[in-house]
C-alpha positions in Angstrom: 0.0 0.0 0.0 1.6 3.3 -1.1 1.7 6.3 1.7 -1.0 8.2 -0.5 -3.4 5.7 -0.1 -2.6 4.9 3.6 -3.2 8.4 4.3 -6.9 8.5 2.0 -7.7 5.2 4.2 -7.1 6.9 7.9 -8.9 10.2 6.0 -11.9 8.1 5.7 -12.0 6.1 8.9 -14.4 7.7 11.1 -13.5 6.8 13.7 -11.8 3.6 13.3 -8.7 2.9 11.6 -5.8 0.7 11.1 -2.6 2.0 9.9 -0.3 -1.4 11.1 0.8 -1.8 6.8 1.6 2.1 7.0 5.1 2.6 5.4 6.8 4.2 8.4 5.5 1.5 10.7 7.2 -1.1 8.2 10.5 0.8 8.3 10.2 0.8 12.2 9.7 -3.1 12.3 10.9 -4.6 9.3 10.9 -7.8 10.4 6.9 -8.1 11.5 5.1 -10.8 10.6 7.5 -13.0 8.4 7.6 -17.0 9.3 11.2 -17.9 11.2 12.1 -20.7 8.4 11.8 -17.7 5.8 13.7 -15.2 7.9 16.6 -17.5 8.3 16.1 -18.4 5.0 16.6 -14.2 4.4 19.3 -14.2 6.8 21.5 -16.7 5.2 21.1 -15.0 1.6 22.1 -12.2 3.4 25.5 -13.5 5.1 26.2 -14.8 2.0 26.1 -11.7 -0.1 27.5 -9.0 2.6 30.7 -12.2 3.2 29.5 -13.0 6.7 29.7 -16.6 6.0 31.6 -17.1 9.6 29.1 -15.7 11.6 25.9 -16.9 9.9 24.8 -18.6 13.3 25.1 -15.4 15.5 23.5 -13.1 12.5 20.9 -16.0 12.9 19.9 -15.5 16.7 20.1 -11.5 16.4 17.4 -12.2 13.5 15.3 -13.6 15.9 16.0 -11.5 19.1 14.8 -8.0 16.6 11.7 -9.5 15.7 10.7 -10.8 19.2 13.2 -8.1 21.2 10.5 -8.7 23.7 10.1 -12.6 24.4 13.9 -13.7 24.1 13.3 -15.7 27.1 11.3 -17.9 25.2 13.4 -18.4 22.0 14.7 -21.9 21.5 17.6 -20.5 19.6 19.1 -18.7 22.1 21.4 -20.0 24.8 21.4 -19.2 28.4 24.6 -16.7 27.9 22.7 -15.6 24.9 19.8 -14.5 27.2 22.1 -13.3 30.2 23.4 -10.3 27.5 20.0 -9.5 26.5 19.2 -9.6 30.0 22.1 -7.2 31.0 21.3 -5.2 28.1 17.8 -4.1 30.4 19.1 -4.4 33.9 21.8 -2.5 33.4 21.4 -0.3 29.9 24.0 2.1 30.8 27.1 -0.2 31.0 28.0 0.6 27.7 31.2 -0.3 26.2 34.2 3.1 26.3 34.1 3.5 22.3 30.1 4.6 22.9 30.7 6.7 25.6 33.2 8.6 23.8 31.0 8.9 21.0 28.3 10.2 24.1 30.7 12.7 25.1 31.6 14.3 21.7 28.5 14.6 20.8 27.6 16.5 23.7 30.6 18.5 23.1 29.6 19.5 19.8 26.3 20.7 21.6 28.6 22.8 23.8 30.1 24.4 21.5 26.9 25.3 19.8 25.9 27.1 23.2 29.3 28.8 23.3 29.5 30.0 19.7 25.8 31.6 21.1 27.1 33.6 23.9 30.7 34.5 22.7 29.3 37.9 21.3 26.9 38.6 24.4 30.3 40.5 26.3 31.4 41.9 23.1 29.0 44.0 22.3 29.3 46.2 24.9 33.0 47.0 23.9 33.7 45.8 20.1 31.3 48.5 18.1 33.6 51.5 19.9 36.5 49.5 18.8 35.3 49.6 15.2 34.0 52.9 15.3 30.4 51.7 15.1 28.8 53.5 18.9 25.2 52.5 19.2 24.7 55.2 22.2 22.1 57.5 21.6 23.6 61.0 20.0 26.6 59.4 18.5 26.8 60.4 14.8 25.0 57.5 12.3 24.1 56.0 15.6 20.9 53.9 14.0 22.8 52.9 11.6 25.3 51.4 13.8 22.3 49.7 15.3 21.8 47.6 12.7 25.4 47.2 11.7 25.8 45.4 15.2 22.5 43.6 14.7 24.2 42.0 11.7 27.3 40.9 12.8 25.4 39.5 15.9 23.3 37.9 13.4 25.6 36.6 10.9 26.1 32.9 11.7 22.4 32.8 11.5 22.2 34.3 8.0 25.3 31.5 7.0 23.4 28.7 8.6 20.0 29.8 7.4 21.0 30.7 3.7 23.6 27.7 3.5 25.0 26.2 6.0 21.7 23.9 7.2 21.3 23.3 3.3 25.2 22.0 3.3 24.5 19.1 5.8 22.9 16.6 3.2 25.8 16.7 1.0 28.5 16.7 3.4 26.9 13.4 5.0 26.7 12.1 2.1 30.4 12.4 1.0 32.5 12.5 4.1 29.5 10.9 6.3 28.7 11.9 9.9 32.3 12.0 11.7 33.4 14.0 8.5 30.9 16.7 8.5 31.0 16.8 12.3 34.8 17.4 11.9 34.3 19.8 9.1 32.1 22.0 11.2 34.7 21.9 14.8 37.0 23.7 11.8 34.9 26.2 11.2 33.8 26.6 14.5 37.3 26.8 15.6 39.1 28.5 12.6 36.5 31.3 12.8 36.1 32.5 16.4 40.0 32.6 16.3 40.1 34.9 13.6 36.9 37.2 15.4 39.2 37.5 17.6 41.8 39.1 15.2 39.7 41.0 13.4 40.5 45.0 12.6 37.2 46.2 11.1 34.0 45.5 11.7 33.4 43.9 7.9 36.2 41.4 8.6 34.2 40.2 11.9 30.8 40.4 9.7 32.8 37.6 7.4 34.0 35.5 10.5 30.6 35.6 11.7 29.2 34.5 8.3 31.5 31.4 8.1 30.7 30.6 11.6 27.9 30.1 10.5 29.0 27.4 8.0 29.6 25.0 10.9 27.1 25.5 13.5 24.1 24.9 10.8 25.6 21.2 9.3 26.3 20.6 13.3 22.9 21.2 14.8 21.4 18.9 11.9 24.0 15.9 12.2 25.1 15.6 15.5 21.7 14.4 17.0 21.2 11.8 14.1 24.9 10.5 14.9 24.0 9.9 18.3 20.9 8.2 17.5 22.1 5.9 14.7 25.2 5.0 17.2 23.3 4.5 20.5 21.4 1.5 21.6 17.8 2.1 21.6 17.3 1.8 25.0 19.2 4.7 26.1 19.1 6.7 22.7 15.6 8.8 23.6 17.5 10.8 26.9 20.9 11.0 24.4 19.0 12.0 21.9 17.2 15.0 24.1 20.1 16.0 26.2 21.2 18.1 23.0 19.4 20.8 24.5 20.7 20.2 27.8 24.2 20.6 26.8 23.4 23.4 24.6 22.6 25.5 27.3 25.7 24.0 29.2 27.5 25.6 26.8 25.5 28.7 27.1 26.6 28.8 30.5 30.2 28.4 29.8 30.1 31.4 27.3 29.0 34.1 30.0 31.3 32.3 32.3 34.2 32.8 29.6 32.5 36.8 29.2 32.8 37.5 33.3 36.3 35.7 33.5 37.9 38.0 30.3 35.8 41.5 31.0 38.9 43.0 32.9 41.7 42.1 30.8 41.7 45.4 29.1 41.3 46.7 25.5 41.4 43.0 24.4 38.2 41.7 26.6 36.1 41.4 23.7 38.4 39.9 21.1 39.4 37.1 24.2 35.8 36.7 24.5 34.7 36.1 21.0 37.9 33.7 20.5 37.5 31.8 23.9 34.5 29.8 21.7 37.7 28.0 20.3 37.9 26.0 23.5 35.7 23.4 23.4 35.6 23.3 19.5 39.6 21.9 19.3 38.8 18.6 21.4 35.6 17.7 19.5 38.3 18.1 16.3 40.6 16.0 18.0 38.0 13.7 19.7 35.9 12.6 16.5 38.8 10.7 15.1 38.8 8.2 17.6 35.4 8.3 17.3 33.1 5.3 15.4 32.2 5.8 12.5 27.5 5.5 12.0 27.1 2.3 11.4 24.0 3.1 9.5 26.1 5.4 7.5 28.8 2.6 5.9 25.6 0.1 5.2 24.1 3.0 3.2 27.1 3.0 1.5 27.4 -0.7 1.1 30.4 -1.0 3.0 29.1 -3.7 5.5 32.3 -5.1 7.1 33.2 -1.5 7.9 29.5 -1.3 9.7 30.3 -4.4 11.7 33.3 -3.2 13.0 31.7 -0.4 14.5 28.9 -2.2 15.8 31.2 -4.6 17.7 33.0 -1.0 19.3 29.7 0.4 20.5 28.0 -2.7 21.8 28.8 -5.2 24.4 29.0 -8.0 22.4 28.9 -9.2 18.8 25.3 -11.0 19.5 24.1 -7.3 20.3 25.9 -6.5 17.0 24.7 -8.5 14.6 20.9 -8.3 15.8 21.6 -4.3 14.8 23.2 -4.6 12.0 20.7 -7.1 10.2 17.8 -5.1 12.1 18.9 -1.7 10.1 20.1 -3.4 6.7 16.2 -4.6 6.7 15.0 -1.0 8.0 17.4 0.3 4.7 15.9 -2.0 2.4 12.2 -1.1 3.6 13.4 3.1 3.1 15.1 2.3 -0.4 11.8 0.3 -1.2 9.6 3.6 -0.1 11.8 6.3 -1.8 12.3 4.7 -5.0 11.5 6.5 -8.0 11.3 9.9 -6.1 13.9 12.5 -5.8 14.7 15.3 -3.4 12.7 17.8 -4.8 9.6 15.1 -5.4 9.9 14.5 -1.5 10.4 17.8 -0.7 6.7 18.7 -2.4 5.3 16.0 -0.5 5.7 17.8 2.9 3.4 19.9 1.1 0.9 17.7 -0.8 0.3 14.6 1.2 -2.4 15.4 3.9 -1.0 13.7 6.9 2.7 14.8 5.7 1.7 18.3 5.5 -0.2 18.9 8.6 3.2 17.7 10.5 5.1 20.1 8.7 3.0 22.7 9.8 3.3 21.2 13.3 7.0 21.4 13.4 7.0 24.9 11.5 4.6 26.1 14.5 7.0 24.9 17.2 10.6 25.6 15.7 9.0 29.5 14.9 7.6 29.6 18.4 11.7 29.3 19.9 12.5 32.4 18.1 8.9 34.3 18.8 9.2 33.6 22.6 12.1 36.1 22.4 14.6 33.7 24.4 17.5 34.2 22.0 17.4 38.5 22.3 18.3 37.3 25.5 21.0 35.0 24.4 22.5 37.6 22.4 22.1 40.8 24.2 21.4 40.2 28.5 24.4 42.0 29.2 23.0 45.0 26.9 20.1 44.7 28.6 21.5 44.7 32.2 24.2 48.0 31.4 20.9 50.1 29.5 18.9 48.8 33.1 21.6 50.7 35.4 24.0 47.9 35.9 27.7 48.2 35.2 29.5 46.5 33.2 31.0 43.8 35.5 27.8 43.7 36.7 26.0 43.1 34.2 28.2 39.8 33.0 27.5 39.0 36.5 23.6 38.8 35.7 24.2 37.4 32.2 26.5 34.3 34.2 22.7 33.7 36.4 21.1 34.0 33.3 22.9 31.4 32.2 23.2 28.8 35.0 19.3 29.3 35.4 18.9 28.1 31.5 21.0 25.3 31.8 20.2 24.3 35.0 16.2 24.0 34.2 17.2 22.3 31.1 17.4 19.0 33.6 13.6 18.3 34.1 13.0 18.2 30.5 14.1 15.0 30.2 12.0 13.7 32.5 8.8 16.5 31.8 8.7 16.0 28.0 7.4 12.8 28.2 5.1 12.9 31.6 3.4 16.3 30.6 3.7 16.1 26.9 4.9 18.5 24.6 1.7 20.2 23.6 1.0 20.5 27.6 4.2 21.6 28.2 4.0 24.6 26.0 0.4 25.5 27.0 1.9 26.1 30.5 5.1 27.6 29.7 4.4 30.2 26.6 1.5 31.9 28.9 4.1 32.1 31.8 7.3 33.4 29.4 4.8 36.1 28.4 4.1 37.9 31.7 7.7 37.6 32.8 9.1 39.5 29.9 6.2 41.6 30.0 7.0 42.1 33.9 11.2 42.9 32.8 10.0 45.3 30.5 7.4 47.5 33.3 10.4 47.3 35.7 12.2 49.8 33.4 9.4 52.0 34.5 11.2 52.1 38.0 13.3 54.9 39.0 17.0 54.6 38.2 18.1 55.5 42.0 15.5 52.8 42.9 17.6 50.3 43.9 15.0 47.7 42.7 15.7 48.3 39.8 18.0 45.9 38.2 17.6 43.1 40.8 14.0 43.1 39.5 14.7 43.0 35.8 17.2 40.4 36.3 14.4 38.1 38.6 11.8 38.3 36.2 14.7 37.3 33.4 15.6 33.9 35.7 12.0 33.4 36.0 11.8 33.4 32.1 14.8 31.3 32.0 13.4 28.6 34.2 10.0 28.3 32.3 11.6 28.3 29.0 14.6 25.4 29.9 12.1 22.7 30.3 9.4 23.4 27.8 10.2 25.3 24.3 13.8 24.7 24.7 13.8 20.9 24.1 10.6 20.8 22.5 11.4 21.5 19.4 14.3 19.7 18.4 11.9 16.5 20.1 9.1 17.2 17.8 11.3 17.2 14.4 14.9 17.9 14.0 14.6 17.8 10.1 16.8 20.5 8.0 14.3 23.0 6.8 13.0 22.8 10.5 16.4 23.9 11.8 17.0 26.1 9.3 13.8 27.9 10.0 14.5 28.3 13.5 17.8 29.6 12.8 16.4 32.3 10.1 14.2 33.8 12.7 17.1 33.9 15.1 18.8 36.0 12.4 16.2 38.2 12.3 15.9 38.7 16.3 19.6 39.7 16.2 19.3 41.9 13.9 16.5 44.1 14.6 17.1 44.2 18.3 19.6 46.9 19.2 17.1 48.7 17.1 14.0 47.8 18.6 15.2 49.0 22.1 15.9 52.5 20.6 12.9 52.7 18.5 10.3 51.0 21.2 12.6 51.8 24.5 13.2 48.8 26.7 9.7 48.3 28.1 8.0 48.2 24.6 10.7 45.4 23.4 10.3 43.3 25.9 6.5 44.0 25.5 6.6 43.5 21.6 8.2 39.8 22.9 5.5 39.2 25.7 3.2 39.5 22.7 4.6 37.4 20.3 4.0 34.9 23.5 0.9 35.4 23.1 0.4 34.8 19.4 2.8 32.0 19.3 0.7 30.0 22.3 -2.3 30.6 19.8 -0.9 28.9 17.2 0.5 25.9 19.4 -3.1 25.5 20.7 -4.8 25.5 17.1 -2.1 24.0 15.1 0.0 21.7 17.2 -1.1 17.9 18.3 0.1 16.0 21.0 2.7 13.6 20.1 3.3 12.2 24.0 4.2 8.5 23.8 2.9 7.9 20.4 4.0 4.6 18.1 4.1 5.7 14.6 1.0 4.0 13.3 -0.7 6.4 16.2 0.6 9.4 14.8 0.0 8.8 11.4 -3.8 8.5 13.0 -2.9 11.7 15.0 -1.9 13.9 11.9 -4.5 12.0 9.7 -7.1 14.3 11.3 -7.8 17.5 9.0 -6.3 20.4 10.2 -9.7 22.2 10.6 -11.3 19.4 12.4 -8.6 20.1 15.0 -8.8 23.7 15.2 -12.9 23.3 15.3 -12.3 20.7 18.7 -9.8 22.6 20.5 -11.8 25.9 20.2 -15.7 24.3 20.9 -14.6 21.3 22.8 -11.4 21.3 24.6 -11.5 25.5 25.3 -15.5 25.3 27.2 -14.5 22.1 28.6 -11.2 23.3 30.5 -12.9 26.1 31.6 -15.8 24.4 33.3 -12.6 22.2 35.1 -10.7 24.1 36.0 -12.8 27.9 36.7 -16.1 26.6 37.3 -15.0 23.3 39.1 -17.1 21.3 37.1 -15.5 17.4 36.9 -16.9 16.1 33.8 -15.3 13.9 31.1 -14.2 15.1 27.7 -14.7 13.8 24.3 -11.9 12.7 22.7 -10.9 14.0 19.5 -8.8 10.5 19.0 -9.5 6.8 19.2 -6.8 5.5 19.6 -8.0 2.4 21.1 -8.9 1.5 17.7 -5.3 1.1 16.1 -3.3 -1.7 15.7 0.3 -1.1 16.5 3.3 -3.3 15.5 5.8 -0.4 16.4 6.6 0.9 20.1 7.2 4.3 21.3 10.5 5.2 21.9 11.3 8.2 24.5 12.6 11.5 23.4 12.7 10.3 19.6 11.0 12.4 16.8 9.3 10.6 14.4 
């Protein structure tokens, strides 16, 4: 059955449906369904042709263990050491052998140094556009100009990653495959910041910025996908997620690298815009040693090569060979659904099929919503935020630093929130709340400057934005789909905050910025309430059900069902029961939900 028509059949169930033959179910779990004397059958033409002749016995069992992952107790194929792995494999899911564990750590590393590359120009900016001759205070000749001369360097890796670099990340996987591109981007990420550093005009840091940009956008799209394709499934949901959490580490490391370097002098902001080389030269060095994706070599047909760096990143060559045949069968299901099409074909589909279409306006909704929630003019700009507030300027990289430990440290309960709340649920409760605390910064301008209030209540209601936003539309995201166009939108719009910022609190002053922002909180929890479903703990043949349902059907039940019904709950105190928009009781699933994975 072709994807078209599985999406015409849910289309027409009303309301019961079965989607267990949908294509992305069959990619999931290849191996449902099929009699053991014609899998081993399979799996023996397969040894054969691959020249795994020597282990055909052990390719064998892990054949069996991925179709019944679930009831290896009960296989008479297995033996009783076979079952103790599988059983340690459960009990005891994160003794994982080093090579993995490496590959765990530069990952997050490369997430790190996404954080830092963030931050490096928070510090600078309050010293580098009187370096270049570019002041953005208020009477200085062409000073609105300036404004938006430092927008654009601020902005610049965003334009790069936007315009190109996101685009770059299919081809460069393709030809130097994950390790390669991830080492491609650590030498832009480290080659650049350098030279910011050593920059003596403003256009030759607009240029630095740019090609910085060139490696954070490939970066942000593979290294998630590398950890996911190398990581046991087990444990890949919370590896997969903690992207976010280590992207704020490294947040936090960039405004501790700002307060460390602000009183070295003339030099501060060309030591802080360089110090992002830090982390970046050990994810260089680091990658080498690193595995190559397994799932990367089979797609090149270079199957001994995939072996090898199964057997470095599982326990043992049982665990192994059940992964390696269970993705050469998920391969053959993709190269089965794809054929025929081309990029551009597939690329219309996001727009033409139903069901594929109202998930990409889904993950449009949420990537847009990170950027309209207003926590990157943060990001970017605290500590010019904190000086304009009253602060000075030691001070104010003294805020930025809480700012930052508040952001990373709230980025911990996400990994347990995201899937006990729910992503919809999360941002429901969160956007409302980011709104009135940047509404609140922006009304605490309104207090007196010899009010000594002043800047410790900006700063609190900044934390308080932090800590809402860590654990809801920082991860979320990323969780919901972490395809290219998804990242690069997100990224595009973070261009445009850093750009029309400095502006914005000239133009609208401070309190009607942060207002303008509180607003967009407001528009962008609309849209997640009309446009985004909930995606908590789904398999896939749920969520093709889930996104099956036409967009306006949804919009109608969240505005005259669910809307009356939480306010009878919750205001009037009314317990009553309400309709579900889904039944999912009535689909058959042969996949299972795996945490923190986008599907």
């Amino acid at each position: 059955m072709s994807e078209k028509n599985d999406v015409d059949h849910a289309e027409r169930a009303d309301p019961h449906v079965s989607l267990s033959n949908n294509v992305n179910a069959r990619i999931q779990n290849p191996l449902h369904g099929i009699p053991q004397d014609v899998l081993m059958s399979q799996v023996e033409q397969f040894t054969k042709e691959k020249g795994f002749e020597e282990h055909v016995d052990i390719f064998k069992k892990g054949a069996i263990i991925a179709q019944n992952p679930s009831k290896f107790e009960e296989l008479p194929l297995l033996e009783e050491e076979d079952r103790q792995v599988l059983r340690n494999e459960i009990l005891h899911k994160w003794r994982q052998p080093r090579d993995l564990y490496l590959t765990v750590v530069i990952c997050s590393l490369s997430a790190a140094v996404q954080g830092w590359d963030q931050t490096g120009s928070n510090g600078a900016n309050l010293s580098f556009p009187k370096e270049f001759g570019i002041p953005t205070d208020e009477g200085e000749p062409n000073y609105i100009k300036n404004e938006w001369l430092v927008g654009m360097i601020n902005a610049g890796p965003y334009i790069a990653c936007a315009l190109v670099g996101c685009w770059l990340t299919d081809p460069l996987n393709n030809y130097f495959g994950r390790r390669g591109t991830i080492f491609f981007c650590g030498i832009f990420c480290t080659v650049t910041v350098i030279g910011s550093g050593l920059c003596q005009t403003w256009q030759q840091l607009f240029v630095c910025r740019l090609l910085l940009g060139l490696g954070m956008g490939p970066k942000a799209s593979t290294t998630p996908v590398y950890a996911a394709e190398n990581t046991p499934a087990l444990i890949r949901g919370g590896l997969v997620m903690s992207w976010q959490m280590w992207t704020a580490f490294g947040i936090f490391l960039g405004f501790c690298a700002n307060l460390a370097l602000y009183k070295v002098g003339d030099i501060a902001w060309r030591l802080q815009l360089g110090s992002a080389f830090l982390p970046a030269v050990p994810l260089v060095i680091g990658i080498y040693f690193c595995p190559e994706s397994p799932r990367w070599y089979m797609k090149k047909g270079r199957y001994q090569q995939a072996f090898k760096s199964f057997l470095r990143l599982r326990n043992t060559p049982l665990q192994a060979a059940r992964d390696l045949y269970y993705v050469h069968r998920q391969l053959q299901e993709e190269y089965e659904v794809i054929k025929g099409s081309t990029y551009l074909s597939r690329a219309v589909e996001l727009f033409t099929i139903p069901r594929i279409r109202r998930a990409t306006l889904a993950s449009f909704v949420v990537m847009i919503a990170q950027q309209m929630c207003g926590i990157n003019i943060i990001a970017f700009y605290s500590s010019t935020v904190f000086v304009r507030a009253g602060y000075s300027q030691g001070q104010a990289l003294w805020a930025s630093f809480g700012f930052g430990l508040v952001n990373w440290v709230f980025a911990f309960p996400a990994v347990w929130t995201i899937d006990t709340f729910g992503r919809r649920n999360l941002l429901l409760f969160t956007f409302p709340n980011m709104a009135w605390t940047l509404l609140a910064t922006g009304f605490c301008f309104w207090i007196p400057e010899d009010n000594s209030a002043r800047v410790p209540c900006i700063a609190l209601f900044i934390f308080i934005f932090a800590a809402f936003y860590s654990p809801g539309e920082g991860p979320v995201p990323f969780t919901y789909s972490a395809e290219v166009w998804a990242v690069a939108t997100c990224l595009g719009w973070a261009a445009v905050l850093g750009i029309t910022f400095p502006r914005m609190l000239t133009a609208l002053t401070e309190v009607g910025a942060f207002a303008f922002y509180a607003g967009l909180n407001v528009v962008a929890l609309v849209m997640i309430f009309f446009l985004m479903p909930e995606t908590k703990q789904r398999t896939l043949e749920e969520l093709d059900y889930v996104f099956a349902v036409p967009t306006w059907k949804h919009v109608k039940y969240q505005g005259t069902v669910f809307a009356p019904w939480w306010f009878r709950k919750w205001v009037l105190r009314k317990d009553e029961p309400l309709e579900p928009l889904y039944h999912l009781e009535e689909v058959e699933s042969i996949t299972v939900y795996e945490k923190g994975v986008g599907h």
